[in-house]
NUKOLNU-702594 format. One record per residue: x, y, z of N, C-alpha, C, O, CB in turn; residue number from 1. Coordinates in pm, 1 decimal, decimal comma. Each point is the difference from the previous one (the first is absolute). Glycine has a CB too. Layout:
BEGIN
{nx X	ny Y	nz Z	cax X	cay Y	caz Z	cx X	cy Y	cz Z	ox X	oy Y	oz Z	cbx X	cby Y	cbz Z	k NUM} $
...
END
This chain:
BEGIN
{nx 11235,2	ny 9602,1	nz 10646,0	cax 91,7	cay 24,0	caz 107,5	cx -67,0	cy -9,7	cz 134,3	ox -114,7	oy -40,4	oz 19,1	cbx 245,2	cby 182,9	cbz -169,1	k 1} $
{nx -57,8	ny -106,7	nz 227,3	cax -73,2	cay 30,6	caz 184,8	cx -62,8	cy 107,8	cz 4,3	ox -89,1	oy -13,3	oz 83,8	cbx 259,6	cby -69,6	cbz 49,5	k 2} $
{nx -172,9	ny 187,9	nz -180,4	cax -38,8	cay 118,8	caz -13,2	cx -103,9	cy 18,7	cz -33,1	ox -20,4	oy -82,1	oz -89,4	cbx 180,0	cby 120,3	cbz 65,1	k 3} $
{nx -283,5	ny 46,4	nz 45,2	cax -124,5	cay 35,5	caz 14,9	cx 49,6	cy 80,9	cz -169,1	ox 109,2	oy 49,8	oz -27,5	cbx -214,4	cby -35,9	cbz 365,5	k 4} $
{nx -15,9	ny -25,1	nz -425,3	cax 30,9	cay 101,8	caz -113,7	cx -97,5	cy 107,2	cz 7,6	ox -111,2	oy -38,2	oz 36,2	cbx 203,4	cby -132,3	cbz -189,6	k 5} $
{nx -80,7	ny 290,5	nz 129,7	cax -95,9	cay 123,3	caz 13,3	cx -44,2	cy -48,5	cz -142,6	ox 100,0	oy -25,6	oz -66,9	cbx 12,4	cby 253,5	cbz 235,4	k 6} $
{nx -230,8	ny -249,1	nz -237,7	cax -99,3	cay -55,8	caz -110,7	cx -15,7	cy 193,7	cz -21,8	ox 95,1	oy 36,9	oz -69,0	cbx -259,4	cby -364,5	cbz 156,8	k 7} $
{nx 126,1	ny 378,0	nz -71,0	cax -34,4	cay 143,0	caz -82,0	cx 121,6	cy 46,7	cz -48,1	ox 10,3	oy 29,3	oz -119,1	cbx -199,4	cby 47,8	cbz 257,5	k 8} $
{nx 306,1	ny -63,5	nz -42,2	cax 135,0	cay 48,5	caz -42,4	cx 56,2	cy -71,3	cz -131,2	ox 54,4	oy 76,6	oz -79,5	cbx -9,4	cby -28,6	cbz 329,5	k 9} $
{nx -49,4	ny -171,1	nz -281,8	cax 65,9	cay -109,0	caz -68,3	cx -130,5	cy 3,7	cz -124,4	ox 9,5	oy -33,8	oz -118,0	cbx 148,3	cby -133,6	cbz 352,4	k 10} $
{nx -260,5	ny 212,7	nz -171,6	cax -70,8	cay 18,2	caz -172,9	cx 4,5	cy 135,6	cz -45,5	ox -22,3	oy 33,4	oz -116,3	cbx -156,6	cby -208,7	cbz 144,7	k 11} $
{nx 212,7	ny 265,3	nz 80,6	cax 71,2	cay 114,9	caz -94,1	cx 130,3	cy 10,7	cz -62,4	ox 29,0	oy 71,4	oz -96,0	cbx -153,3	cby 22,9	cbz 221,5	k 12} $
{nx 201,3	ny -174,6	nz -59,5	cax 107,9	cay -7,1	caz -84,2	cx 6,6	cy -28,0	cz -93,0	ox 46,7	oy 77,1	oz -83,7	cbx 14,5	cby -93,2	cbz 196,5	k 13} $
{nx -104,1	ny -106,8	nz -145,2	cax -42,4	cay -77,1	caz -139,6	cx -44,9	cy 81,2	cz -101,7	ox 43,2	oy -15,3	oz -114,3	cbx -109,9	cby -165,0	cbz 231,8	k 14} $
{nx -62,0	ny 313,8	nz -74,2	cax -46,9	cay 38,9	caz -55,4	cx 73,3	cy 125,4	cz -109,1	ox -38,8	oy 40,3	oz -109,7	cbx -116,6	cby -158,0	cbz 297,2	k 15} $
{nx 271,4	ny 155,0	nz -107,3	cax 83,4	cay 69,4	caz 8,4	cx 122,5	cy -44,2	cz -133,0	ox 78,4	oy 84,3	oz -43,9	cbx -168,2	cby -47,3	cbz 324,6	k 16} $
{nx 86,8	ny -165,2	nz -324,7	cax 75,2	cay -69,3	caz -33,0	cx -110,9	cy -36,3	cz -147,3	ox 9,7	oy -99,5	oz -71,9	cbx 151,4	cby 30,2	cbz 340,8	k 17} $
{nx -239,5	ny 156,6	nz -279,8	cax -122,5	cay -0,5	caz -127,4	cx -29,8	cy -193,9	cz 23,1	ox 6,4	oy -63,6	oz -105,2	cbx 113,9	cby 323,6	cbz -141,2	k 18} $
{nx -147,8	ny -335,8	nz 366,4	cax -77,6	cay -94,1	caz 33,1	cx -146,2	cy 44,4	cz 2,1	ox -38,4	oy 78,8	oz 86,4	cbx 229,2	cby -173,4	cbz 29,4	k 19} $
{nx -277,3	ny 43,5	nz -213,3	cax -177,9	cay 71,7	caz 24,4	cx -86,8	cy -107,9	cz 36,6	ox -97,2	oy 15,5	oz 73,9	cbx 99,3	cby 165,8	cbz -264,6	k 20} $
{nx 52,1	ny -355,4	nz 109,4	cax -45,5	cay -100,9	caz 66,2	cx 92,9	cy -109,2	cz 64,7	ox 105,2	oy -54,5	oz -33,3	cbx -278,2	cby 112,4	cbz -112,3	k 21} $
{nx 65,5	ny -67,6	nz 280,3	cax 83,3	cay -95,9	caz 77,7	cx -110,5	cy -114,7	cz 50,4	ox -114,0	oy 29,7	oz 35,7	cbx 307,8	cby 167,1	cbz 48,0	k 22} $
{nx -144,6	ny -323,7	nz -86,4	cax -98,8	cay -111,8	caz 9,0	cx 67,3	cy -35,6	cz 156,9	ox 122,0	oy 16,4	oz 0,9	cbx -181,5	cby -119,1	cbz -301,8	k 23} $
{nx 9,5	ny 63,7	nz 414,1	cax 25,8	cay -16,7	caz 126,5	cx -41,2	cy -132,7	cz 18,8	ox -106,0	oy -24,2	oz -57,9	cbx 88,1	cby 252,3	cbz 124,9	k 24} $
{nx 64,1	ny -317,3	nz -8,4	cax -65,0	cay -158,3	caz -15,3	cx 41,0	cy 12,7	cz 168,5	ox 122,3	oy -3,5	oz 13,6	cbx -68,2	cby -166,2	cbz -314,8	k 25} $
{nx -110,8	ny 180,2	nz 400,2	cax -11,1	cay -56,4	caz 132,3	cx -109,8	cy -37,1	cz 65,2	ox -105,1	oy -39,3	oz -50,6	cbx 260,8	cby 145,0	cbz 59,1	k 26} $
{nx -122,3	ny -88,7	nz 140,8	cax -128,8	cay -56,7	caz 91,2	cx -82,5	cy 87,8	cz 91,5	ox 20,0	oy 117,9	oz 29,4	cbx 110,8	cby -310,2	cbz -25,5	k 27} $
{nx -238,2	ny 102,2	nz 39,3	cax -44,1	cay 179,6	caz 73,9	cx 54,2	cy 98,5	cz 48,6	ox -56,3	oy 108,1	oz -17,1	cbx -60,7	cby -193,6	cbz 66,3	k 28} $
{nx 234,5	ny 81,0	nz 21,7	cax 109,5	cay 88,4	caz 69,7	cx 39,2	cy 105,4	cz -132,8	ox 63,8	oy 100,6	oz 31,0	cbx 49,2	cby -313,4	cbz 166,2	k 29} $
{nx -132,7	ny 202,2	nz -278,5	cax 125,8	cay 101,4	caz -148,7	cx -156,4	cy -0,5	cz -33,8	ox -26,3	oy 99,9	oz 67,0	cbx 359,0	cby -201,9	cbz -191,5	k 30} $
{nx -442,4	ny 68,6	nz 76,7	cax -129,6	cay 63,2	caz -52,2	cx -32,7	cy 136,2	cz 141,4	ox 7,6	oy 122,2	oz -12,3	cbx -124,5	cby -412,9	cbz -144,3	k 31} $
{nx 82,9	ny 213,5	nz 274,7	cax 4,9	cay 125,0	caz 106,5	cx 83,4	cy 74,3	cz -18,8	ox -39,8	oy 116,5	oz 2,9	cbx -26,2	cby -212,3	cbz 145,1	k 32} $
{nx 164,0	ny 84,0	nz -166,1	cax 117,0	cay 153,4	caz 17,3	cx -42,3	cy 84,2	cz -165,3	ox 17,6	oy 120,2	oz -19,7	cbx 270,4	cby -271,3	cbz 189,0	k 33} $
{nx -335,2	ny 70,5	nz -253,9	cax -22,5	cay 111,9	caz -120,4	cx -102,0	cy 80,2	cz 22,5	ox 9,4	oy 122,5	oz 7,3	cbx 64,0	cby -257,2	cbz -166,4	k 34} $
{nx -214,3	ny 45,9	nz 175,7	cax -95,8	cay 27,1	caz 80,0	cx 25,9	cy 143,3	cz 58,4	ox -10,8	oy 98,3	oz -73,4	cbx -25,9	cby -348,4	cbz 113,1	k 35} $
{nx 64,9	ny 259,7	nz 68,8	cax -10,1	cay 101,4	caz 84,8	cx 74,2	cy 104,8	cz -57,7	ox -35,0	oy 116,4	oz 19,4	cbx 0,9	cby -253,6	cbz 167,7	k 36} $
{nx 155,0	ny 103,4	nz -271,7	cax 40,9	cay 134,1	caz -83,8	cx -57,6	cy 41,8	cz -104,2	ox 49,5	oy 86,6	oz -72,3	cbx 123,5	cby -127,7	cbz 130,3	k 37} $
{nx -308,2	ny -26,6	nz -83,7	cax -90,1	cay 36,8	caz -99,7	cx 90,1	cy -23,5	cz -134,9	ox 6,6	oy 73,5	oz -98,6	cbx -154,2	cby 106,8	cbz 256,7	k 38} $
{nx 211,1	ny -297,1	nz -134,8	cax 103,5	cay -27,1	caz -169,4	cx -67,5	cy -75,4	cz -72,7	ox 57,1	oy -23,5	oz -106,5	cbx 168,7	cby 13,8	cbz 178,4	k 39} $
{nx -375,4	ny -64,3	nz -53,6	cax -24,2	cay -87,3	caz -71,7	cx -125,4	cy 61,9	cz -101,5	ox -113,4	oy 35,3	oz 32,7	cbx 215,3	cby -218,5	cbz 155,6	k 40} $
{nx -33,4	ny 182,5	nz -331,4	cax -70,0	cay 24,1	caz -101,8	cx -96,1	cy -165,7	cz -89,3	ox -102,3	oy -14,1	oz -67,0	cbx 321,4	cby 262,6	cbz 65,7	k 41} $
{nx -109,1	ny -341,3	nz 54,6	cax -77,6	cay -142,4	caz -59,9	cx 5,9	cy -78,4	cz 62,9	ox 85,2	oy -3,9	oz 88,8	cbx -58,8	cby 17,3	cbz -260,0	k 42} $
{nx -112,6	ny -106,4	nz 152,1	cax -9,6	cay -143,6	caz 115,0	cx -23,2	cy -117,4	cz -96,9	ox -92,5	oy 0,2	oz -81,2	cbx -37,0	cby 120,0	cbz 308,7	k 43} $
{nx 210,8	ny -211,9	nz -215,8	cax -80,6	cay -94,1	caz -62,7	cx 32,4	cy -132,1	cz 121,3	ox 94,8	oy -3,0	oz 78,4	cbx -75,6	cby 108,0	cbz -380,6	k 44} $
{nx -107,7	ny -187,5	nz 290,5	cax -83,9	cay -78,3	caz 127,6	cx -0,1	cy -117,2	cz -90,3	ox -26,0	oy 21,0	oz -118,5	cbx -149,7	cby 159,3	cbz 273,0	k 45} $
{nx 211,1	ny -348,7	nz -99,3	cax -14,1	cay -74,6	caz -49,3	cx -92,0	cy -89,7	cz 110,4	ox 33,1	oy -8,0	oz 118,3	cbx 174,3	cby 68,4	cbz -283,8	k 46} $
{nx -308,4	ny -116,4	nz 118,8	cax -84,0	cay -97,9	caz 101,5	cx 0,3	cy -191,3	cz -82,5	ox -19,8	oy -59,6	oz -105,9	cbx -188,7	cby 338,8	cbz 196,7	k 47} $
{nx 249,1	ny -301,7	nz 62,9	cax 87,6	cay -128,6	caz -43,6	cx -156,6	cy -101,4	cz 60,3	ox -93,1	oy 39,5	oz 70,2	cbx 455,1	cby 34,6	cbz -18,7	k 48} $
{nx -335,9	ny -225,4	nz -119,4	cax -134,0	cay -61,6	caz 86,8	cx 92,3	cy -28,7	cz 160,9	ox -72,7	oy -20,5	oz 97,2	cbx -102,3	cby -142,6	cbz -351,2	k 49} $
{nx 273,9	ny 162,6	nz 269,6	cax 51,2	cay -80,9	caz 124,2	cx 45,8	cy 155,9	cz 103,3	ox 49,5	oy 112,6	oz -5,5	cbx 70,6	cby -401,0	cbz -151,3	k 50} $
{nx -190,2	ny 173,0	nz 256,7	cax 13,7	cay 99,8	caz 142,8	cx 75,0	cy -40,4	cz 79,3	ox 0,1	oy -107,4	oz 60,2	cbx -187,6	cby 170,3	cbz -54,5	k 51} $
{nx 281,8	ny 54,3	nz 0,2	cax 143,0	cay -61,9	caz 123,3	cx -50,6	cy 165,2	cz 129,2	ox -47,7	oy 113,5	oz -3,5	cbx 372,2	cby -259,2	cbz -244,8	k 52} $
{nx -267,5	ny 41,0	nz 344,4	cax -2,6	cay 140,4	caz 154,5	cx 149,0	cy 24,6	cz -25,9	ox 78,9	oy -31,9	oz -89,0	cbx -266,5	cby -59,9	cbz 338,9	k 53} $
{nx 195,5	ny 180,1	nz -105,6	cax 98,4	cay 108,7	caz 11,3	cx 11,0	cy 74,4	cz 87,5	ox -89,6	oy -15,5	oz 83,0	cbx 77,8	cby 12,2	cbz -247,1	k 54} $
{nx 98,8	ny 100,0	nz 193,8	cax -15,0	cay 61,0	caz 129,6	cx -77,3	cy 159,8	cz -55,5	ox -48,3	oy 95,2	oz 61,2	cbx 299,2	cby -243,5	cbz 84,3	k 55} $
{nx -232,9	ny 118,5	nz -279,4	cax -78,5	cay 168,8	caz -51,4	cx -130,7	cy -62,0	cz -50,9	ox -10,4	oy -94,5	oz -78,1	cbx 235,8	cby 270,1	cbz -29,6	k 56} $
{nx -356,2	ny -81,2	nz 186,2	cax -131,7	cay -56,5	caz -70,5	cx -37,7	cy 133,5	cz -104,5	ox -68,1	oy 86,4	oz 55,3	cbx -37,9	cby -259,6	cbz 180,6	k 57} $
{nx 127,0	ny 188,4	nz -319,0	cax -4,2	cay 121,7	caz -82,5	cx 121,3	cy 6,1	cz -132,5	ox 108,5	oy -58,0	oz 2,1	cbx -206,7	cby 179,3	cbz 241,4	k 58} $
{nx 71,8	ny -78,4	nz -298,6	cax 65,6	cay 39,0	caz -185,4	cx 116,9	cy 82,7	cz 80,1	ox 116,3	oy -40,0	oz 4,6	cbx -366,8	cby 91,7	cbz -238,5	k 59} $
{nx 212,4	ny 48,1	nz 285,8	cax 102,5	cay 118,5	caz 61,7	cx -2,1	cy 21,5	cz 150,6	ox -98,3	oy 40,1	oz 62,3	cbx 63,4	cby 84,9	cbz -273,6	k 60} $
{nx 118,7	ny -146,8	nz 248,3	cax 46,6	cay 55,6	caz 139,2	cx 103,5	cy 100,9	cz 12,5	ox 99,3	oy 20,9	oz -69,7	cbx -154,4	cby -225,4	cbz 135,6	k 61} $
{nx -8,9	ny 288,6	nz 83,8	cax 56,1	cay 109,3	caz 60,5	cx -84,7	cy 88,5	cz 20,0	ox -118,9	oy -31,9	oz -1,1	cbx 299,7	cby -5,9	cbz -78,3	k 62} $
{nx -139,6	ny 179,6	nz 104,4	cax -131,6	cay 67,7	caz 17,0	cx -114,2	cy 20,4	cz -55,2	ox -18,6	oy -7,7	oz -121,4	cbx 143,7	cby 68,5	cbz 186,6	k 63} $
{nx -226,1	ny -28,5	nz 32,9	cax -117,1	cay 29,6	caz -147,3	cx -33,7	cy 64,5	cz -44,3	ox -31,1	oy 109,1	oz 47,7	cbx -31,2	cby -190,5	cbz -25,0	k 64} $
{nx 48,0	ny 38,2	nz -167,0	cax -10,3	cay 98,5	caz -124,0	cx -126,4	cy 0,7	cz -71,5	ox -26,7	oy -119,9	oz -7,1	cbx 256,1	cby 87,6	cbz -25,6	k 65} $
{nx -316,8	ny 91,8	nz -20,7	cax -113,9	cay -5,8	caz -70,2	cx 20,6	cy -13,5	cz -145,9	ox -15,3	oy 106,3	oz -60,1	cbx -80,5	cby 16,5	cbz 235,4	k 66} $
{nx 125,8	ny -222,8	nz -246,8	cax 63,7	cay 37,2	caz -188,2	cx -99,5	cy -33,8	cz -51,1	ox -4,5	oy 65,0	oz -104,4	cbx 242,1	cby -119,9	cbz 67,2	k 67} $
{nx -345,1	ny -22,7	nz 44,9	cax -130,8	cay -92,3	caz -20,6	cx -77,6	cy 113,2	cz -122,2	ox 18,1	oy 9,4	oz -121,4	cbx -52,2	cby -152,5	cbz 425,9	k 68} $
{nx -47,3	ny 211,1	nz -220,4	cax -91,1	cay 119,9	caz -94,0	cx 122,3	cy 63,3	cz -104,9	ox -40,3	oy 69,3	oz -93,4	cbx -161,1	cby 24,1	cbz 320,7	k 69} $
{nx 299,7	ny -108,5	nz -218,0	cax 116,1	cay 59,3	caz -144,1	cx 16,0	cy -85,8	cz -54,3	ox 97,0	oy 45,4	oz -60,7	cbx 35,1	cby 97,1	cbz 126,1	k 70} $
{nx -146,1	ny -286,9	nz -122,0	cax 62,7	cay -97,7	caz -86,2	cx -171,1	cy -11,9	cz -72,2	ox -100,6	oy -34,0	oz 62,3	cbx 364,7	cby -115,4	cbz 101,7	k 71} $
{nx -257,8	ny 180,8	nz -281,7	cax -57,7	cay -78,4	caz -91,4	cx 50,9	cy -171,6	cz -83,1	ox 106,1	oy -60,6	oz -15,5	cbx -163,8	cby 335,5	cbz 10,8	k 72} $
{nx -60,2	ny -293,9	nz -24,0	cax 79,0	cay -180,3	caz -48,8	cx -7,7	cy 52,2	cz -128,9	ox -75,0	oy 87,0	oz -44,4	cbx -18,5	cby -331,4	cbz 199,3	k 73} $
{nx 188,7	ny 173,8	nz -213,6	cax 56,2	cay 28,5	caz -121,3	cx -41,2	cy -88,5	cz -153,9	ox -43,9	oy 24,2	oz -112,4	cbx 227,3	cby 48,9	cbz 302,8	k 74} $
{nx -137,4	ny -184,5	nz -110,4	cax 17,5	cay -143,1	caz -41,7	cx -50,7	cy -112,3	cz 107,4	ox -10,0	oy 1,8	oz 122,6	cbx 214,9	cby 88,6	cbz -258,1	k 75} $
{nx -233,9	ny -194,4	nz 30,1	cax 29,7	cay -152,7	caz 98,4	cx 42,7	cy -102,9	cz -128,7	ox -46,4	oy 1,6	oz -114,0	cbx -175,9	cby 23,3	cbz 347,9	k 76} $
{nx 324,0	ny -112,7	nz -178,6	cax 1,0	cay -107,0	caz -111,6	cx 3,6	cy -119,7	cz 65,5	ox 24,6	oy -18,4	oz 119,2	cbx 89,2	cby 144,9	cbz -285,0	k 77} $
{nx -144,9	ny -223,0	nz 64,6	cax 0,3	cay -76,7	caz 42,5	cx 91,6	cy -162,5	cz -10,4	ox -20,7	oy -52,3	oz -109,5	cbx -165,2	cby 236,5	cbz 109,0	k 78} $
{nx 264,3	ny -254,8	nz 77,6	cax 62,8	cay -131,0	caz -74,9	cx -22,0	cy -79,3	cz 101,0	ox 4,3	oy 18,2	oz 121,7	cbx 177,1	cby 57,0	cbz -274,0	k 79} $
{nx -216,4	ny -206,4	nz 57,4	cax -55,4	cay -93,6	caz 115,4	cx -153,4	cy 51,2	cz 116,5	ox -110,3	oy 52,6	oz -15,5	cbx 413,1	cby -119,2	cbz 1,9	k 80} $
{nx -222,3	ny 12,4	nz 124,2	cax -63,5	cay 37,2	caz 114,0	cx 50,1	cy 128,2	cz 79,9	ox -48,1	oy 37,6	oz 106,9	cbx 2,7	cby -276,7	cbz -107,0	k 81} $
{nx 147,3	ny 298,9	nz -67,3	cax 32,0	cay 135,8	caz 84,5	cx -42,8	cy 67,2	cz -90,3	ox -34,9	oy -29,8	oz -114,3	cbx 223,6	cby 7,7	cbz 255,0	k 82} $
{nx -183,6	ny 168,3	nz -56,0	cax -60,8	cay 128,6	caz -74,6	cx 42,7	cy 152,1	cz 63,6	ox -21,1	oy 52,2	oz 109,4	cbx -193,0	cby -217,4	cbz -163,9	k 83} $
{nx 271,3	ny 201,7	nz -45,0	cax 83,1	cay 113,5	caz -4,9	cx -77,7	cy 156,1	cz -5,0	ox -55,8	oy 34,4	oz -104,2	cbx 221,5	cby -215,2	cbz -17,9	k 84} $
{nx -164,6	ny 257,1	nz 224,0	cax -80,1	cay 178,3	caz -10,0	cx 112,3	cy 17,6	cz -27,6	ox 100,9	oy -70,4	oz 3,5	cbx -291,8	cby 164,0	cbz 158,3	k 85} $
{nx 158,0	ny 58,1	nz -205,1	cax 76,6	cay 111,5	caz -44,7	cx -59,9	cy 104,3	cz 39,3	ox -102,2	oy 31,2	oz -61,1	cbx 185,5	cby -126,5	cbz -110,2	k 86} $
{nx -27,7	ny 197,2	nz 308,4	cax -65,1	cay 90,9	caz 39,0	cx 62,0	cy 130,7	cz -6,7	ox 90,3	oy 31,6	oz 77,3	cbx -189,6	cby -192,9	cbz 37,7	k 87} $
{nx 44,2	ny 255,6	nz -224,5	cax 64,9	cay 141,1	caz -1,7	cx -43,2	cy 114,5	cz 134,1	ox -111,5	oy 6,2	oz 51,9	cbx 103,4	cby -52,1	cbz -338,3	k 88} $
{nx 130,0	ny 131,6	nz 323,8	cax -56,5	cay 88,0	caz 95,8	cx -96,8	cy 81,0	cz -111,4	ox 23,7	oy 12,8	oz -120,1	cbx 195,6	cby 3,1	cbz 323,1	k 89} $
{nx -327,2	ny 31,6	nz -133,3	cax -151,1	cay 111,3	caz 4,8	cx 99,3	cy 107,8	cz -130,2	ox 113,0	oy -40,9	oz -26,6	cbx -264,4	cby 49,9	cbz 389,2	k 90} $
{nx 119,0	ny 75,5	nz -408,9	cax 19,6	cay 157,6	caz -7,0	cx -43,8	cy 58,3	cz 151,6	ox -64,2	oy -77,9	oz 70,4	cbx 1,2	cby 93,1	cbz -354,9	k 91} $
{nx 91,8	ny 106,4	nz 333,6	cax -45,3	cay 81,0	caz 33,6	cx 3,8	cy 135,2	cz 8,9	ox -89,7	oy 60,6	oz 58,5	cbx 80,5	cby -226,0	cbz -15,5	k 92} $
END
């Protein structure tokens, strides 16, 4: 829609609704907004050989957030020439 979505409100709802997994497929803008609500329990990262620009130089945009020291790698696979992580959030 036109409308800005509150991302913490809308994953409590869900949650509310016995939703426990949810897979999110966007762009840096929706990784930043989980980001900063501290919603991200998994990451998975695909590295492609081809390099395209953009007006975003970064995975995630918006404010900044530190998630780095919390993601352990999980996984990597591999097909072809791309290659797939799998990054779980830390315990703490």
């Amino acid at each position: 829609g036109q409308a800005r979505v509150d991302v913490p409100d809308a994953l409590a709802q869900l949650r509310r609704r016995d939703v426990r997994v949810l897979l999110c497929e966007g762009g840096p803008h929706l990784l930043g907004q989980l980001a900063a609500a501290g919603l991200i329990d998994e990451v998975f990262l695909t590295v492609s050989p081809r390099l395209v620009g953009g007006d975003s130089s970064r995975v995630m945009a918006g404010p900044e957030v530190g998630v780095g020291g919390r993601l352990v790698l999980a996984g990597i696979a591999r097909d072809g020439e791309m290659l797939f992580l799998r990054y779980l959030r830390r315990p703490e």
